[in-house]
C-alpha positions as a printed NumPy array, in Angstrom:
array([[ -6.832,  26.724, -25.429],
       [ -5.991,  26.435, -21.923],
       [ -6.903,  23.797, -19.898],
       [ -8.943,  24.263, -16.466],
       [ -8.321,  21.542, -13.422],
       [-12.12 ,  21.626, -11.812],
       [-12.109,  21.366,  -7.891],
       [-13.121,  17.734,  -7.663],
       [-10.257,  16.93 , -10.126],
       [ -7.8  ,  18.224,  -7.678],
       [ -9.708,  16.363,  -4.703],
       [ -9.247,  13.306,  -6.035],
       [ -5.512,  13.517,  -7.404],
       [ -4.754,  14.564,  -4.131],
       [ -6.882,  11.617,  -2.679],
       [ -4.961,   9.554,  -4.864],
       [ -1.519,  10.978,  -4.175],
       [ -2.292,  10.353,   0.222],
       [ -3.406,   6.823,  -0.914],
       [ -0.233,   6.298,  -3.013],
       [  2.486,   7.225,  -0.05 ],
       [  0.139,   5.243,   2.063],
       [  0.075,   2.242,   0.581],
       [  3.954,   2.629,   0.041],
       [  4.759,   3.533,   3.171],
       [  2.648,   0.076,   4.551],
       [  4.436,  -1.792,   1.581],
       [  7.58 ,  -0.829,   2.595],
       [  6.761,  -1.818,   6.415],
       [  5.71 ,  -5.176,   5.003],
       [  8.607,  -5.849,   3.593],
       [ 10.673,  -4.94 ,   6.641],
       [  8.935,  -6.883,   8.309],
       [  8.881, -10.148,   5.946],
       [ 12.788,  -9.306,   5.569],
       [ 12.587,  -9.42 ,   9.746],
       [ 10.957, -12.594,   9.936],
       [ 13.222, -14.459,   7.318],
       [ 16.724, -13.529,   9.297],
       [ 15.32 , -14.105,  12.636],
       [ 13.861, -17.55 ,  11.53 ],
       [ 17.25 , -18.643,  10.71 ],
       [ 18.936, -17.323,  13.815],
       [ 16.299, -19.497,  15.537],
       [ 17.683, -22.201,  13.87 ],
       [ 21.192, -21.785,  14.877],
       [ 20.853, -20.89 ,  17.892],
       [ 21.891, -23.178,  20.627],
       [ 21.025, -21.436,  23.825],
       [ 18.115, -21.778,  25.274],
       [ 17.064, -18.428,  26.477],
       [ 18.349, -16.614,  23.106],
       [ 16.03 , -19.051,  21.214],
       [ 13.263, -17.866,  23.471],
       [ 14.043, -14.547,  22.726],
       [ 14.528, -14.808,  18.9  ],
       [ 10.959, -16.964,  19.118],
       [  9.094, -14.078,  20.266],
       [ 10.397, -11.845,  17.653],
       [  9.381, -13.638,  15.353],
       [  5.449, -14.15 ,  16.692],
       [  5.835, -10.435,  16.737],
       [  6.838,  -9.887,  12.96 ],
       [  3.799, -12.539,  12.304],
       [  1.481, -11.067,  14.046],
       [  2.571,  -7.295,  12.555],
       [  2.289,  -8.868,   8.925],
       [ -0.516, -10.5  ,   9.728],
       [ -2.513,  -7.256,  10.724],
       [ -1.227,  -4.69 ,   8.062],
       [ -2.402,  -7.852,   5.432],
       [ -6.138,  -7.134,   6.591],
       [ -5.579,  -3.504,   6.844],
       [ -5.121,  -3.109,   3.508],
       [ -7.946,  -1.901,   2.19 ],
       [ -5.939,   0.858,   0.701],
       [ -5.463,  -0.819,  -1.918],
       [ -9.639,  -1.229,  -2.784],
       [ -9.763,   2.175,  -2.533],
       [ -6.861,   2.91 ,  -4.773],
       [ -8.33 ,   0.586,  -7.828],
       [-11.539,   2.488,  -6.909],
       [-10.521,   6.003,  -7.654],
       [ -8.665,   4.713, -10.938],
       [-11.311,   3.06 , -12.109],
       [-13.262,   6.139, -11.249],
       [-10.74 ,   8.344, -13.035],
       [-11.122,   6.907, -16.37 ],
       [-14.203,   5.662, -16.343],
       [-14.97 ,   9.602, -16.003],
       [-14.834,  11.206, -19.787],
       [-12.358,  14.483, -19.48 ],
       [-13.42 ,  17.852, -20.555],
       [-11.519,  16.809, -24.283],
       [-12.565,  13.615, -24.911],
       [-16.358,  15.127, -24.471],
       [-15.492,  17.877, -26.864],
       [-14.214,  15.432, -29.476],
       [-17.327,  13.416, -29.766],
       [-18.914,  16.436, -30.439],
       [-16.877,  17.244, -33.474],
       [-17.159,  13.301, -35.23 ]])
C-alpha cells in the first residue's frame, strides 16, 4: 500500500521546518550574544582606562538590550509546541484504519 502525504500535511511540515531554522537561527544569536556579554563583562573589569571602559560599557548595554528583546520575541517557540501538539494530537490515515480492524 502506498502511502499519500495530503496537502495540509505538507503545509504544516513545512510550517514546522521555517519554525525550526527560525528558532535556531534566534538560538544561536542568543547565544552569541550571551557569549558577547560574558567576555566583554570581564574586559570591563580589567580595564583601567577610562574611555575603553566607557566603550566596553556600552557594548555591553547593547548585548542586554539585544538579549533582552529576542527573549520576548520568542514566541516561536508557542507556535512550535502548537503545531506538535497539533501533529499528534491529529490521528494519521493508519492509525484510523487500525481501529477499524480491532
Amino acid at each position: 500500500m502506498s502511502h499519500f502525504t495530503s496537502p495540509t500535511e505538507t503545509a504544516e511540515n513545512s510550517q514546522l521546518a521555517k519554525l525550526c531554522v527560525s528558532i535556531r537561527g534566534k538560538l544561536q544569536f542568543m547565544d552569541y550574544l550571551i557569549r558577547a556579554a560574558l567576555a566583554d563583562s570581564e574586559r570591563f573589569e580589567e580595564e583601567t582606562d577610562p574611555g575603553t571602559r566607557i566603550f566596553i560599557r556600552q557594548l555591553i548595554e547593547m548585548h542586554a538590550a539585544n538579549l533582552r528583546s529576542e527573549s520576548q520575541n520568542m514566541r516561536l517557540i508557542g507556535d512550535l509546541c502548537e503545531i506538535l501538539e497539533n501533529l499528534v494530537e491529529t490521528p494519521t490515515h493508519d492509525e484510523t484504519d487500525a481501529g477499524d480492524d480491532a
